[in-house]
C-alpha positions in Angstrom: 76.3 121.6 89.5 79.8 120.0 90.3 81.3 119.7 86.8 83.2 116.4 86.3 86.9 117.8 84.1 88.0 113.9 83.0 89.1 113.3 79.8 87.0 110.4 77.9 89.4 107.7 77.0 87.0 105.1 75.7 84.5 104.6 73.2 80.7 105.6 73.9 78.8 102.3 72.7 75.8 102.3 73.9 72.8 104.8 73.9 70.7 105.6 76.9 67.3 104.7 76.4 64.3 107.6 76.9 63.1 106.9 80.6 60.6 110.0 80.8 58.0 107.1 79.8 58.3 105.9 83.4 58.5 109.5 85.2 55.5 109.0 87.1 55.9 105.8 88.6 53.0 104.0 90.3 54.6 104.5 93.9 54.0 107.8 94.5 57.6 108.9 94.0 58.7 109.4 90.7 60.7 106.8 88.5 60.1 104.2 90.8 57.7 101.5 90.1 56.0 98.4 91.7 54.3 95.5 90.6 52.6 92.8 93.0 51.8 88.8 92.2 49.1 88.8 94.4 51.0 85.9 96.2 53.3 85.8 99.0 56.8 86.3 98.5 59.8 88.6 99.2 59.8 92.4 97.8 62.6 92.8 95.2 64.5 95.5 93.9 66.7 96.8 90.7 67.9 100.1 90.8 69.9 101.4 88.0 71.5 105.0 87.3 72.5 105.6 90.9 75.6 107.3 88.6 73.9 109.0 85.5 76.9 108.1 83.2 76.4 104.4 84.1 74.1 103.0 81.2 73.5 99.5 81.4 71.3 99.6 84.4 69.2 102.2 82.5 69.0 99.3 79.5 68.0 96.6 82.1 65.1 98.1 83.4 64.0 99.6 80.1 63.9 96.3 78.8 62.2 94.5 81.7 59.3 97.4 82.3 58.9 97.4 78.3 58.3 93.6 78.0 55.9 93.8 80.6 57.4 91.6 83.0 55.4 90.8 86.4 56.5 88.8 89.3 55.3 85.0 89.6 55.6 85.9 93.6 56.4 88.5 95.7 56.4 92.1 94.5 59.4 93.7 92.2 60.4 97.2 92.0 62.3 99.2 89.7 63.9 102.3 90.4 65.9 104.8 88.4 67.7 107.2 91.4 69.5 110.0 90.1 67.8 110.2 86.9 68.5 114.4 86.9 72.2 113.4 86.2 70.9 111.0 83.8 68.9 113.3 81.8 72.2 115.4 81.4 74.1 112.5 79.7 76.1 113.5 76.9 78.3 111.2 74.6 80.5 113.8 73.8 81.2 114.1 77.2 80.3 111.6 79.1 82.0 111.7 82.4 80.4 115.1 83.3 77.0 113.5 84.1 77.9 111.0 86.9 76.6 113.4 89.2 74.9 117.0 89.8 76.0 118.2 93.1 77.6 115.2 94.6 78.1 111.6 94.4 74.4 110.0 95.2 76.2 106.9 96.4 78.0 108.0 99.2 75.1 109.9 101.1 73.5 106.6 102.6 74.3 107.1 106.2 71.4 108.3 108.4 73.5 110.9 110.1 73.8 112.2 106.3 70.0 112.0 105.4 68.9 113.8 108.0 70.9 116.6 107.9 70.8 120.2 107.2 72.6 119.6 104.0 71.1 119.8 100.7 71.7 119.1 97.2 70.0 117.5 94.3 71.2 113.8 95.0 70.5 114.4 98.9 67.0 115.8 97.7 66.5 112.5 95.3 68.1 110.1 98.3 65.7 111.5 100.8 62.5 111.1 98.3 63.3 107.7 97.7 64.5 106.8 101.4 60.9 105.0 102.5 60.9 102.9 100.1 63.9 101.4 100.3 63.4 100.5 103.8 60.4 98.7 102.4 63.1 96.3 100.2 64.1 92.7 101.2 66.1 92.3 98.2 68.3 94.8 96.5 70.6 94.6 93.5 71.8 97.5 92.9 73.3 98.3 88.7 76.3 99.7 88.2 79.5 100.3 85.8 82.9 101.0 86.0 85.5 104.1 85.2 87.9 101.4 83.3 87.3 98.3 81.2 88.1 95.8 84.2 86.9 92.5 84.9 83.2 92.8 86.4 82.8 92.7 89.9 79.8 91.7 92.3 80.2 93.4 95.6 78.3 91.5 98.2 79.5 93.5 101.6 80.9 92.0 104.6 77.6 89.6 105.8 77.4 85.8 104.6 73.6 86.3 103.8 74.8 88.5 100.5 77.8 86.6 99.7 75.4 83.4 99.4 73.1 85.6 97.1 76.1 86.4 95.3 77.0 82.5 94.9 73.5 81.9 93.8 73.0 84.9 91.2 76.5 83.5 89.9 77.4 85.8 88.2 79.8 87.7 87.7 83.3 85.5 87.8 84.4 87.3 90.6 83.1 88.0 94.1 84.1 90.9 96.6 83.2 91.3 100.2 84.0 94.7 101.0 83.3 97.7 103.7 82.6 100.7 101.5 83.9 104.1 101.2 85.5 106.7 103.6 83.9 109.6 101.8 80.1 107.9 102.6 77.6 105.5 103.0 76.2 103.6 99.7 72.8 103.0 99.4 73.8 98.9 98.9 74.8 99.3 102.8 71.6 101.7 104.1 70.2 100.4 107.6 68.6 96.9 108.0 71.1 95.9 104.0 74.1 96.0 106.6 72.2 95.0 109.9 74.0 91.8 110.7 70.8 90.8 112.8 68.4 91.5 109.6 67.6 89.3 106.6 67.7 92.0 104.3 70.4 91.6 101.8 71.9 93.8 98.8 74.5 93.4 95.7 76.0 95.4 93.9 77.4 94.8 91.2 79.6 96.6 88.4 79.0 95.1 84.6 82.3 96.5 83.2 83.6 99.9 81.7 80.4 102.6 81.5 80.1 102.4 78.0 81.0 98.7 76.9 78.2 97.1 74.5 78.7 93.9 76.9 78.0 95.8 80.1 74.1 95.0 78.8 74.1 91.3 78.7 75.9 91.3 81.6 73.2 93.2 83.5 70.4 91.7 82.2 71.9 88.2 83.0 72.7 88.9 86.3 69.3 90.8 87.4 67.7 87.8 85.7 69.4 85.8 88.0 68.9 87.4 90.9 65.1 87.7 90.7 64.6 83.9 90.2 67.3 83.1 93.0 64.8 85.2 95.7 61.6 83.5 94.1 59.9 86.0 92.6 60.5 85.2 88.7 60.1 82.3 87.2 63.2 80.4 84.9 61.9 81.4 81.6 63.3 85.2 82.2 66.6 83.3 82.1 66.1 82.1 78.7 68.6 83.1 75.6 70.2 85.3 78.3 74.1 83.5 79.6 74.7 81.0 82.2 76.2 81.6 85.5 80.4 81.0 85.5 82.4 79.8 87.8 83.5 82.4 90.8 86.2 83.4 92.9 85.7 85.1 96.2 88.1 87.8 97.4 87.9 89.8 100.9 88.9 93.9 100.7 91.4 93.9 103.2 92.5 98.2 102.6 90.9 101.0 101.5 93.2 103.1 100.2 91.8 107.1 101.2 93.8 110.0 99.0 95.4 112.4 101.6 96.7 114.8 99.8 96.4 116.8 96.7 99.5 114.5 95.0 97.9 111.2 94.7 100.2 109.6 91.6 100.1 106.0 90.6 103.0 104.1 89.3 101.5 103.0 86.4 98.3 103.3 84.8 96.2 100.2 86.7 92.6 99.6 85.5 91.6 97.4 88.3 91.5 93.5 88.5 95.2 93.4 88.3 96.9 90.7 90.9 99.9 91.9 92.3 102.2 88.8 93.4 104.7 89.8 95.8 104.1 91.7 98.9 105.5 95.4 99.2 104.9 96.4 95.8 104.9 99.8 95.2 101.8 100.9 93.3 101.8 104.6 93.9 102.6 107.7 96.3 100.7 110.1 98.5 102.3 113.5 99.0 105.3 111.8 98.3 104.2 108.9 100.9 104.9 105.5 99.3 102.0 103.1 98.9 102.8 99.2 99.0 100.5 95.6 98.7 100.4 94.4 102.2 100.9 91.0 100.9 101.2 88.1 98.5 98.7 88.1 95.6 96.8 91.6 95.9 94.0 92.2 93.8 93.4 96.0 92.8 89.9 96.7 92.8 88.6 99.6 90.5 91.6 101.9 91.0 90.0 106.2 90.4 90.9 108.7 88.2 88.5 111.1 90.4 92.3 111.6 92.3 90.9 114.2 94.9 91.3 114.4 98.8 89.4 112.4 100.8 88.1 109.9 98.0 89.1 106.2 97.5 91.9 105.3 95.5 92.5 101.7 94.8 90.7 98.9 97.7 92.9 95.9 98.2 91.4 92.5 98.4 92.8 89.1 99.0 91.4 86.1 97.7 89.6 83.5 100.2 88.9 80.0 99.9 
């Protein structure tokens, strides 16, 4: 195991539900569960707990498998992924469980799956591999290092940023390429074929442990299964309406060189930068700037290590 050492600056709000319930699935692989209308339709998915320290997805489906809920069309699946890093999720130190070996979101490439690597998340990405090649639909829950502004990260294609405009929530909208460090299972195969209808979201609720990460999440999965048809409106009910959004295009990915990766200042992510060649931190003494006007800082890291992603840059489009 690959012991997380970052301090916990922020309050532990929420509890994460007992998923053992849903251990053995009705798939054949465990934790991941399907249920069919009977009617035609699309096949869609919620996956929470890709990150074991990220509880609001847990909530989510906890909530939706314990009220029973069935599709009106269609089939919907529910998956928890890395639920071994789950199952180690301790308040008192919360950060420690994001992962066992390595980061289950960043192992998504075929070249990666196939390997002769190993690890527990590999082993857990490679279980759950053929069935999410049988997914037209993904929307995938996640949370956040800092208390930031939520995000919905739709990728590059137009298909997902129109999902993204008809889930409608969160506020703000990001079309972005990913990670240097690894594929994410939001951009596996046909979810990033530009020649497939398959689409996936992701989005991130707010800081890990925020009580309001939950309505957020339930609002938005909500949302997403009536906007591909296979709930009906009355899962919306008592649950939030959708906001207005802005849309904003990652322009940088900003990849940690060295060992000396230092921010200027402490940024938590959604701040907008307004003048061009700001300074917003150093490399092994190699100065990072905005490349221009108005630069959004999305979900800056405190996981400051070579070879992950610092801070992405994203401009905002009409």
């Amino acid at each position: 195991m690959n012991t997380i050492n970052i301090p916990n600056e922020y309050a532990v709000q929420l509890s994460p539900p007992d998923i053992s319930p849903y251990k053995k699935g009705n798939t054949g692989i465990d934790y991941i569960w399907t249920f069919d209308s009977g009617f035609p339709g699309p096949h869609a998915c919620v996956t929470a707990v890709v990150h074991g320290n990220e509880l609001c997805g847990a909530i989510t489906l906890d909530w939706l498998m314990s009220s029973n809920f069935r599709p009106v069309a269609g089939k919907v699946s529910f998956g928890f992924m890395n639920t071994e890093a789950y199952h180690n999720f301790d308040a008192k130190n919360p950060n420690a469980s994001r992962w066992v070996d390595e980061d289950f979101n960043r192992l998504w490439a075929e070249t990666v799956l196939e390997s002769e690597r190993d690890s527990a998340e590999l082993s857990r990405a490679r279980a759950v591999r053929p069935f999410i090649e049988t997914v037209d639909y993904l929307l995938d829950l996640h949370s956040m290092q800092h208390p930031a502004p939520p995000l919905m990260l739709s990728g590059n294609h137009e298909r997902a940023r129109a999902l993204a405009a008809k889930v409608g929530v969160p506020t703000d909208v990001i079309a972005d390429s990913g990670h240097a460090a690894g594929k994410r299972m939001r951009d596996y195969a046909a979810f990033d074929d530009p020649n497939s209808e398959k689409t996936a979201l992701l989005i991130e609720c707010g800081q890990h442990w925020e009580a309001k990460t939950v309505p957020l999440s339930k609002l938005a999965t909500a949302r997403f299964l009536t906007s591909v048809g296979v709930a009906d409106t009355s899962l919306l009910e008592g649950l939030g309406k959708p906001s207005a959004q802005s849309f904003y295009r990652v322009t940088d990915a900003i990849t940690i060189e060295t060992d000396d990766f230092t921010f200027v200042k402490p940024f938590i992510g959604g701040e907008v930068l307004p003048k061009k060649g700001t300074l917003i931190g150093t490399d092994g003494g190699r100065p990072i700037f905005t490349p221009y006007d108005n630069c959004l800082l999305m979900m800056p890291t405190k996981r400051r290590w070579k070879g992950q992603t610092a801070v992405r840059l994203a401009r905002r489009e009409k």
